[in-house]
C-alpha positions as CSV (number, residue, x, y, z in Angstrom):
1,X,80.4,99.2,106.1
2,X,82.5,100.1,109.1
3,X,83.2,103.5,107.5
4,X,79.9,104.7,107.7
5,X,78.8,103.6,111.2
6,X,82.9,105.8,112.0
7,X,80.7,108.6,110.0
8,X,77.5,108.0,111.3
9,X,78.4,108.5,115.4
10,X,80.5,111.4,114.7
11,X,78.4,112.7,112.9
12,X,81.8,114.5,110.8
13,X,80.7,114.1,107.0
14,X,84.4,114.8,106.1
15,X,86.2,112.3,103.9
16,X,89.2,112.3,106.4
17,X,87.9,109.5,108.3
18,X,88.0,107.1,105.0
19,X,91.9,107.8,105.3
20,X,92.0,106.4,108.5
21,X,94.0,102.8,109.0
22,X,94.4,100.5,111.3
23,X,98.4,98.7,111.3
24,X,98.4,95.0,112.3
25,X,101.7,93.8,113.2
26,X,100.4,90.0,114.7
27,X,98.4,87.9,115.4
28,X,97.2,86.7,118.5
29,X,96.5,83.4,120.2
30,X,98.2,81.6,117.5
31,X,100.8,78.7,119.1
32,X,102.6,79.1,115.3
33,X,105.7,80.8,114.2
34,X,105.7,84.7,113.2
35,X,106.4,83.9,109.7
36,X,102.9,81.4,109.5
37,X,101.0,84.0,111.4
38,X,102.3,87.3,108.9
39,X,101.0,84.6,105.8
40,X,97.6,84.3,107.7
41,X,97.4,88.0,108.5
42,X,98.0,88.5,104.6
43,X,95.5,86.2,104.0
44,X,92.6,87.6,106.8
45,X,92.9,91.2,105.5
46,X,93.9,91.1,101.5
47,X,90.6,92.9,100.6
48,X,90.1,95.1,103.6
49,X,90.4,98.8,102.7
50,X,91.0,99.7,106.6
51,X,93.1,97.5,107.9
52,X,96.8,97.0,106.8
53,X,99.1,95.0,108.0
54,X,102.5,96.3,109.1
55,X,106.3,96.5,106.5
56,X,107.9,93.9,107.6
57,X,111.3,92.3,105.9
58,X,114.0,89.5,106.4
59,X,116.9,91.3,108.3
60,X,120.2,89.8,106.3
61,X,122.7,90.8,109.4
62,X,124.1,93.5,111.3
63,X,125.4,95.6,108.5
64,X,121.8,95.6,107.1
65,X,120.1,96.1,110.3
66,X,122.3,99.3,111.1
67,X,121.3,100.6,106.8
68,X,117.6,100.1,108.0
69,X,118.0,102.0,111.3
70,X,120.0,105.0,109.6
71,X,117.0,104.7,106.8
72,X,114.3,104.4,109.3
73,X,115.7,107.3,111.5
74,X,116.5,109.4,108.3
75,X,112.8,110.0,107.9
76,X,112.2,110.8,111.4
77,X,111.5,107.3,112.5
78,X,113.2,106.2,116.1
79,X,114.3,102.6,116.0
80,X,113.0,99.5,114.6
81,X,111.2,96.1,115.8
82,X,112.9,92.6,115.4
83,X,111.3,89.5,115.3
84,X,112.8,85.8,114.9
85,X,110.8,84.4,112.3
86,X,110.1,81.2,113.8
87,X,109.1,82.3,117.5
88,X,105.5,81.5,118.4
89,X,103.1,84.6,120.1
90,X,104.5,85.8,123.1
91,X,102.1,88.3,125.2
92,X,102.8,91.3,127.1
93,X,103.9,94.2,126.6
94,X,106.9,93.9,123.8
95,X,105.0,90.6,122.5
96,X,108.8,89.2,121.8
97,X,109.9,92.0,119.5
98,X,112.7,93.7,120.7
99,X,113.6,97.5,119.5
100,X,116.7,98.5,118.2
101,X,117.8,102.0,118.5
């Protein structure tokens, strides 16, 4: 599979490429909302060894937003992504996520 053509142009025999993953966070193109397009997402790569999609969970509020920024920075992370759940694809470059710091 894809592994071995990765294997196969660089020529590196190593297993460190078949640790290598690819983070989906959307999906393009799709005039649905964010929560349909995560489900099909889920769906498209289930099986894939690869490809992964990207943590995503429900933000409760501010209080919980603050808790996941102080976790998220307290292992060196730098902010975190929001999303309303019911907002179709939006291209360019922040794709209608907005960062919280």
């Amino acid at each position: 599979p894809h592994h071995q053509a990765i294997l196969a142009h660089t020529g590196n025999k190593s297993c460190e490429w078949l640790q290598l993953k690819f983070k989906v966070y959307d999906l393009v193109r799709h005039d649905i909302p964010f929560k349909m397009r995560l489900q099909k997402l889920k769906e498209l790569f289930k099986t894939s060894e690869f490809i992964e999609l990207c943590d995503y969970r429900e933000c409760k509020g501010k209080k919980d937003l603050v808790e996941e920024l102080q976790r998220v920075k307290s292992v060196g992370g730098k902010g975190v992504y929001l999303k309303h759940l019911h907002m179709p694809f939006k291209g360019g470059k922040a794709g209608g996520f907005y960062e919280f710091k």
